[in-house]
C-alpha positions in Angstrom: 8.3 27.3 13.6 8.8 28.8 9.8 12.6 29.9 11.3 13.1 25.7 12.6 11.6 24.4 9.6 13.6 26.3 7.2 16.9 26.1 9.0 16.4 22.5 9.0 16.3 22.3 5.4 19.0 23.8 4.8 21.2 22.6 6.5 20.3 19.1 5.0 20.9 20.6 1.8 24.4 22.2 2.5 25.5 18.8 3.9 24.3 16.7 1.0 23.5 13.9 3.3 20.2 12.5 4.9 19.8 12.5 9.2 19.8 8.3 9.4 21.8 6.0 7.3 20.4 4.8 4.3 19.2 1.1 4.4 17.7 -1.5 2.1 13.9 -1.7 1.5 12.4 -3.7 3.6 9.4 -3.8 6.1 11.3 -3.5 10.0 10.0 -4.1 13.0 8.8 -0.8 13.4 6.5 -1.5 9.7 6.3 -0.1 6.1 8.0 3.3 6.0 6.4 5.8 3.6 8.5 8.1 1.3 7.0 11.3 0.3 8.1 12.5 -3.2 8.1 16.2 -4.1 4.8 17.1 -2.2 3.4 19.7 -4.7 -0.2 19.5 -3.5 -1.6 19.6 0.4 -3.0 16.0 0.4 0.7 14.6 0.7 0.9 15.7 4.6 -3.1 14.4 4.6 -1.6 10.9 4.5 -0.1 12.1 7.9 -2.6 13.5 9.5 -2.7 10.5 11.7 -0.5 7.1 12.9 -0.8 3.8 11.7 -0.5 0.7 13.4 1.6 -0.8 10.7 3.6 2.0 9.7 6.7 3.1 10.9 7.0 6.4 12.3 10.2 7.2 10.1 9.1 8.9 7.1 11.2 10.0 4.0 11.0 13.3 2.6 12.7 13.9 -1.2 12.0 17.1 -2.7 13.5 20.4 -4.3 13.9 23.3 -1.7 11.0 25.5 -1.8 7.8 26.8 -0.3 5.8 23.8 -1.1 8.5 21.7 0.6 8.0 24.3 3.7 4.3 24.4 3.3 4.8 20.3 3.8 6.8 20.0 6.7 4.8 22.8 8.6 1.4 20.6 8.3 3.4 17.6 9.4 4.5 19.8 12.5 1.5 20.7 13.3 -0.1 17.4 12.9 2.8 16.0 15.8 2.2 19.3 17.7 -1.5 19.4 18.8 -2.9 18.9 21.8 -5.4 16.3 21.3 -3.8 13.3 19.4 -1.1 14.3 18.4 1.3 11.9 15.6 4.9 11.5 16.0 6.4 11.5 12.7 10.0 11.8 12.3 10.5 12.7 9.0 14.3 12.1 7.0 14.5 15.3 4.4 16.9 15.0 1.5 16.1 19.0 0.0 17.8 19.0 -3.3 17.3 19.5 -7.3 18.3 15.5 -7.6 15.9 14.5 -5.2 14.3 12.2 -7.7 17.7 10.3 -8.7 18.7 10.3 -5.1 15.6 8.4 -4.0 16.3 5.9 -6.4 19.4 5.1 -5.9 19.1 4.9 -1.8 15.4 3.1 -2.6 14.7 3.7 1.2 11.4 2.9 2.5 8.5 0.8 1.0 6.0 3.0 -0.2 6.3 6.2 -1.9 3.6 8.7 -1.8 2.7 11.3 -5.0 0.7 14.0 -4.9 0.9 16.8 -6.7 3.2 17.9 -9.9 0.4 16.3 -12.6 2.0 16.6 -15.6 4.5 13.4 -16.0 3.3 12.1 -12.6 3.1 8.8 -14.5 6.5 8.9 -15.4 7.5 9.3 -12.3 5.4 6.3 -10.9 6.9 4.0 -13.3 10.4 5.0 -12.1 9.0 4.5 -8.4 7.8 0.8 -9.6 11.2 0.0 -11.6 12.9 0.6 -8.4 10.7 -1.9 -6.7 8.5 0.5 -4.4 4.8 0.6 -3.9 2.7 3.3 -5.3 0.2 5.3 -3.0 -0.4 8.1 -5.6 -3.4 11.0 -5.7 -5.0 11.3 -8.8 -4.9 12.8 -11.3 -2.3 10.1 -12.9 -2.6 11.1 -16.0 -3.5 14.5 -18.0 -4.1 13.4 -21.7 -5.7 10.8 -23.6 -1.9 9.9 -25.4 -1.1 8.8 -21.7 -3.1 5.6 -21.4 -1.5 3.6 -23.1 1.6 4.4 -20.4 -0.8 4.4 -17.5 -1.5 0.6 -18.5 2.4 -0.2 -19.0 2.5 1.3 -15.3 -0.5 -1.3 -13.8 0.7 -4.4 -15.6 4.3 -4.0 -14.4 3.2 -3.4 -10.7 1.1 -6.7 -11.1 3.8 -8.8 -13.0 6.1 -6.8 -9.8 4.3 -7.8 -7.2 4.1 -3.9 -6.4 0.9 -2.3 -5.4 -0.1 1.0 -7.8 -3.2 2.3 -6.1 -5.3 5.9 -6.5 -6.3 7.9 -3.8 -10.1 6.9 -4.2 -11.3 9.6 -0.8 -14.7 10.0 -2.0 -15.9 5.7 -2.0 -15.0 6.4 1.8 -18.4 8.8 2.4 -21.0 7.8 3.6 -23.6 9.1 1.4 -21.6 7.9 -1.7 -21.4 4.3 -0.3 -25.0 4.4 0.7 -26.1 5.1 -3.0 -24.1 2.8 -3.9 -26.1 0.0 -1.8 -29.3 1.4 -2.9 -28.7 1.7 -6.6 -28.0 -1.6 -6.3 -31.0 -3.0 -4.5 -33.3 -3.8 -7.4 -36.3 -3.8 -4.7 -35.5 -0.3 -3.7 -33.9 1.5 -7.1 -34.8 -1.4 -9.9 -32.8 -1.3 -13.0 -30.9 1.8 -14.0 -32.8 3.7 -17.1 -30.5 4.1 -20.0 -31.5 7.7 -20.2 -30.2 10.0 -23.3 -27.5 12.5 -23.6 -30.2 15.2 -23.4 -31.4 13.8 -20.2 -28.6 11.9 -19.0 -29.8 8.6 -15.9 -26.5 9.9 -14.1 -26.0 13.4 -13.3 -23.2 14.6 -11.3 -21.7 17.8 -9.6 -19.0 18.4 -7.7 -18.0 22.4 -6.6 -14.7 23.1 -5.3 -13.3 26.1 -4.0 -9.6 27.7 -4.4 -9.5 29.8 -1.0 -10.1 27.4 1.2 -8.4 25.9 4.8 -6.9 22.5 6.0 -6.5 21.6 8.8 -8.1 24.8 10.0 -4.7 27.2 8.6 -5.4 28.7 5.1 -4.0 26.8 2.6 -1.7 28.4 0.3 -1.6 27.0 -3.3 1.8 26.9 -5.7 1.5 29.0 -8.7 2.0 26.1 -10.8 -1.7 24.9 -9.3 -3.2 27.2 -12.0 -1.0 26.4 -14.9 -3.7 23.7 -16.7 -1.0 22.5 -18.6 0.8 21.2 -15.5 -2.2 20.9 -13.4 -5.1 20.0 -15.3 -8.3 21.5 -15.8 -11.3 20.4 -13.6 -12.2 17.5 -14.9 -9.3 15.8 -15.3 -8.2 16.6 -11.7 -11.0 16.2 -9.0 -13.4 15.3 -11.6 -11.3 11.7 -11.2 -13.0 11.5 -8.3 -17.2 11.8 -9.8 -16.1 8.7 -13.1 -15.1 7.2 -10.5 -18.2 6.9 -8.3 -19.7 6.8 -11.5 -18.8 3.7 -12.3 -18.1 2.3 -8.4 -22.0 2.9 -8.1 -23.1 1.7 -11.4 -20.8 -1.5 -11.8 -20.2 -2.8 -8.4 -17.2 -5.3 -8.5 -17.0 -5.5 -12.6 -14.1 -4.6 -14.8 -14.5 -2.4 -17.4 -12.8 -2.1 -20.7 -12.4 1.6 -21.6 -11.9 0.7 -25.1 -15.4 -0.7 -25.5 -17.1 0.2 -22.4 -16.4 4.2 -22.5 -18.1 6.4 -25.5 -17.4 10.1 -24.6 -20.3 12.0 -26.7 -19.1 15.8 -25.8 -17.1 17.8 -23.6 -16.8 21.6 -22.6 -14.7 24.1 -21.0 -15.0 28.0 -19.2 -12.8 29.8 -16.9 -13.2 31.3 -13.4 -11.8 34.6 -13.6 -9.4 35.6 -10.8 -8.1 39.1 -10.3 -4.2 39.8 -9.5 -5.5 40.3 -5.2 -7.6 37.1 -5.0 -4.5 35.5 -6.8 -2.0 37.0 -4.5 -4.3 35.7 -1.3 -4.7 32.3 -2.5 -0.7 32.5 -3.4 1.2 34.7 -1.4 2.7 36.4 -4.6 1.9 39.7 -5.6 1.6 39.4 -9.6 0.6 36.7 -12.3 4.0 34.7 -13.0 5.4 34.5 -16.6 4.2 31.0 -17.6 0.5 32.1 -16.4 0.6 34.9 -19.1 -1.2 33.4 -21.6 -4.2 32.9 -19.6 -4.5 37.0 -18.4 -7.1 38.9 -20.1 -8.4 42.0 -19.3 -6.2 42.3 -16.1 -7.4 38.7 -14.7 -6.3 35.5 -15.0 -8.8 33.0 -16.6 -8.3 29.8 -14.7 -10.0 27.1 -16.9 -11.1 25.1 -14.2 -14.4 24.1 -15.4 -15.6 21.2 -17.3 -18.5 19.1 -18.4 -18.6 16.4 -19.9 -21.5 13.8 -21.2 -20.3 10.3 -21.8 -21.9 6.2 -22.2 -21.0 3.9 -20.2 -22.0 0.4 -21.4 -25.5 2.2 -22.7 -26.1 3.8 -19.6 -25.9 8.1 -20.3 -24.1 10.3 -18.1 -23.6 14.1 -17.2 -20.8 15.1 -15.4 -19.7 18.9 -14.1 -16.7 19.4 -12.3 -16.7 23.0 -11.1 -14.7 25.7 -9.3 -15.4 28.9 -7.4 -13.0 31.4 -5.6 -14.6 30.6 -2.3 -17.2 29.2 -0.5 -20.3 31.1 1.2 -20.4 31.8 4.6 -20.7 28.2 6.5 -20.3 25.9 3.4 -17.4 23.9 1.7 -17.1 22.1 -1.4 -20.4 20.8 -2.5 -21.6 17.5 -3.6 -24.7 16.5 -5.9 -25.4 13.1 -7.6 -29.0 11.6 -8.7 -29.1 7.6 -10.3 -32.5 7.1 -12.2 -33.8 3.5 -12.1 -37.0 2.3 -13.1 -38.3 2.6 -9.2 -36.8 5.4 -7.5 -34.4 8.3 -7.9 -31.3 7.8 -5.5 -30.0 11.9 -4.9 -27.4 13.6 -3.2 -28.1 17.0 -2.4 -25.4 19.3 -0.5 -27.5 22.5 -0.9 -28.9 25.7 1.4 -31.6 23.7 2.4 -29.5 20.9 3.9 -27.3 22.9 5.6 -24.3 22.0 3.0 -24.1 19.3 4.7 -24.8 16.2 2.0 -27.8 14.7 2.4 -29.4 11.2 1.0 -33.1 10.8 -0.6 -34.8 8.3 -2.5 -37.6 9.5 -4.5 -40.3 7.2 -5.9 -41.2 7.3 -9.8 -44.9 7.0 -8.7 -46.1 8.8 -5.7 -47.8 5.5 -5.0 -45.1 3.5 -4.2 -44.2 5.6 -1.4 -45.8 3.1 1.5 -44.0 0.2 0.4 -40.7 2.0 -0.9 -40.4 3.0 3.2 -41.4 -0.2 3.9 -38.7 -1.9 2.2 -36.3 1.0 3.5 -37.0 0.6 7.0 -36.1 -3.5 6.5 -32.9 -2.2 4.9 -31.8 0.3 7.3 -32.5 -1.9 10.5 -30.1 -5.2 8.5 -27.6 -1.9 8.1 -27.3 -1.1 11.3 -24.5 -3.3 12.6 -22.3 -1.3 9.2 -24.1 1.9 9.7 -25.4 2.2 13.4 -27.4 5.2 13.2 -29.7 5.3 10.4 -32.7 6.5 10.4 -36.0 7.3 8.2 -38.2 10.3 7.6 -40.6 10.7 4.9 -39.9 14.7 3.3 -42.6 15.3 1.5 -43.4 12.8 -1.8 -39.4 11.9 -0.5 -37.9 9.5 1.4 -35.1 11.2 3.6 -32.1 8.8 4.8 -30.5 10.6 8.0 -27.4 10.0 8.9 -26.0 10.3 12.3 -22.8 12.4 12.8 -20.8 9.7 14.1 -20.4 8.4 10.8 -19.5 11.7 9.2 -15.7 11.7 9.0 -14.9 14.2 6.7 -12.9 14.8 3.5 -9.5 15.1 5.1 -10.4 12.2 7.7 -10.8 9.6 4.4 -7.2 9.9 4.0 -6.5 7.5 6.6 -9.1 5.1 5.8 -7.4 4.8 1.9 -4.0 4.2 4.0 -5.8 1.8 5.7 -7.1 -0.2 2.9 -3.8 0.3 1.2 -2.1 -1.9 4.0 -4.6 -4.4 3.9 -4.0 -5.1 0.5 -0.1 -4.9 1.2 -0.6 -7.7 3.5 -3.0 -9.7 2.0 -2.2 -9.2 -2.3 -5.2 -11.6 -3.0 -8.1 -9.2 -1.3 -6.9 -6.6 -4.2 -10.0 -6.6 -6.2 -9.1 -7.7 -10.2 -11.3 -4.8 -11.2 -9.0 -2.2 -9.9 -7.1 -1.8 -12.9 -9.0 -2.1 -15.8 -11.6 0.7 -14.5 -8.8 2.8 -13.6 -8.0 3.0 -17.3 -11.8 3.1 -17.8 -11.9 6.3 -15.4 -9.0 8.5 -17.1 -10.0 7.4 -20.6 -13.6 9.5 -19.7 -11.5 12.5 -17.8 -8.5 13.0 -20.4 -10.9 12.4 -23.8 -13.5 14.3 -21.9 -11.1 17.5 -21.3 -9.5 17.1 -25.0 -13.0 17.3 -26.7 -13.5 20.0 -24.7 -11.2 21.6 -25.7 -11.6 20.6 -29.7 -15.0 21.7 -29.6 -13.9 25.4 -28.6 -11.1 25.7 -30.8 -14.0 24.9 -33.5 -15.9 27.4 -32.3 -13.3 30.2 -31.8 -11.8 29.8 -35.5 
């Protein structure tokens, strides 16, 4: 397959021409055509992992010729090569070190697909929008706070466009997440959300992710350039995207936010998870620390600063926030998930633990111990009116906790919720008005608390170092 894949690309290289004529942008018969640009990162071939009604088969590859291109077109192979519903992509490869230019000038397809390549991603979008394509881009957009102010340049062109910009939002597609989002809402259930303080925050979040890890069930092998937190990021300002913006998805259902007024971040922190040269060579496939990770190597390991917290206000209301790596995951777990909301009548709490199997898990624990009867009484009226959008529910008290089980049916998974952003992608491609108006403005909100959350982090241990 490796011997197909590579002889493919270059001979697309050598010939300095694409396998189908180029053509206008327009939606055909067939249905929006994606273009993938420069997939540095495995979620691009995600977007893949299944059809869409809508969407055209074709697909448009532009990207420099290396292993991450190789690492792309294998997943979409396998994808169109399994036995049980298989895809049937054909992608169109331009491999070359203009591949950025080139799919500008030929502006083939509709939509073009980012993920990956973090530092001057935003840049890139705004060329994509200038050439009059659609955005379908995985965060992180942006790495530092200087970048905002480009980032909103970016949304009010796509509106003023008629171009869709839109983040790769996976995590409002779980069900636990979008069940604490209906019960911190529910006033009867949750009440009011407690302001809390920055010592004991009414929002605490934690996400753990792993660097050894598998998708698609083949071992996932990451650039180099995944570790260089200039290029990359560091943890919070990559998947932490993901935990502001639950944050603030839960808190402020359907309201815009203005990150200049809305957003205080209060203090920010940073560590490293130490890797040494074989762990980086497994994760990689190369045998020593490159060049431009040198800075980072002490005592023979490299010291990946991956980790962040960060404690923020968001209109008065505190919030903790730890976006976390390890090397790999314990025997039978994953990345983990873990998110409590403290309102004046319950705690609504995530837990992804041991005890629940790592599997995540949804309680809701009364302030008083008697409220319990008519906390499940009002939870067993909520759960049956939820049935028809969540068939399965069901109740069980867990002690001085009320445990919301959730049937595996509506477990997807992480990689499944790919599909379901395409899908709410083409929705709002075909119907511009169901777009909600708060989109933007708490997308600014989001990477205002990731970016000045990272460069207080990183402020505060300078201070500390000097």
């Amino acid at each position: 397959m490796w011997s197909e894949i590579l002889s493919l690309a270059v001979i697309l290289l050598a010939a300095g021409r694409d396998v189908l004529p180029a053509r206008k942008p327009r939606k055909p018969k067939g249905g929006w055509q994606l273009v993938t640009l420069d997939p540095g990162h495995f979620h691009a071939a995600l977007i893949h992992k299944r059809s869409y009604p809508d969407v055209s088969p074709e697909a448009y590859v532009y990207a420099p010729l290396g292993p991450d291109l190789l690492a792309h077109l294998a997943r979409i192979h396998q994808f169109n090569s399994r036995q049980q519903d298989p895809t049937s992509w054909r992608l169109i490869l331009y491999a070359g070190p203009d591949f950025l230019e080139r799919m500008l000038a030929e502006k083939r397809g509709h939509i073009v697909v980012l993920s990956g390549r973090n530092r001057g991603k935003i840049r890139r979008i705004q060329a994509c929008l200038d050439a009059g394509l659609h955005v379908l881009a995985d965060k992180p957009w942006i790495l530092e706070p200087a970048e905002l102010p480009e980032l909103e340049v970016a949304l009010r062109k796509a509106q003023g466009a008629g171009l869709l910009a839109y983040d790769i939002m996976t995590e409002r597609f779980e069900v636990t997440n979008a069940l604490q989002r209906e019960l911190v809402a529910d006033r009867e259930i949750f009440g009011e959300i407690e302001p809390g303080s920055p010592s004991s925050p009414a929002v605490v979040m934690e996400s753990v992710h792993h660097i050894f890890k598998t998708v698609a069930g083949v071992p996932a092998l990451r650039p180099a350039s995944f570790f260089d937190i200039e290029e990359q990021g560091e943890g919070l300002t990559d998947v932490g995207t993901h935990l502001v913006d639950l944050v603030q998805w839960i808190l402020f259902p359907d309201q815009a936010l203005d990150w200049r007024t809305d957003v205080a971040v209060l203090e920010g922190k940073r560590w490293p998870e130490p890797l040494t040269r074989e762990q980086f060579r497994l994760v990689t496939g190369i045998e020593d620390f490159p060049e431009k990770l040198r800075p980072w190597v002490r005592e023979d390991r490299l010291h990946y600063y991956c980790n962040n917290q960060v404690t923020y206000r968001l209109r008065g209301v505190h919030v903790r926030l730890d976006a976390l790596w390890r090397y790999e995951a314990p025997p039978g777990a994953g990345d983990t998930h873990h998110a409590v909301f403290r309102g004046s009548r319950s705690r609504i709490e995530i837990r992804q633990g041991a005890p629940e199997k790592f599997r995540p898990e949804l309680y809701v624990i009364p302030n008083r111990s008697g409220d319990l009867p008519s906390l499940r009484s009002v939870l067993e009226r909520r759960l049956a009116q939820w049935q028809t959008r969540f068939p399965g529910l069901a109740l069980r008290e867990y002690g001085d906790e009320l445990w919301i089980t959730i049937p595996d049916a509506l477990r997807v998974g992480h990689e499944a919720h790919f599909g379901e952003v395409v899908e709410q992608f083409l929705s709002y491609l075909e119907e511009p008005h169901r777009l909600p108006a708060w989109e933007a403005p708490n997308m600014l909100a989001k990477y205002a608390v990731t970016t000045q959350g990272v460069a207080l982090a990183r402020k505060s241990q300078s201070a500390r170092t000097q």
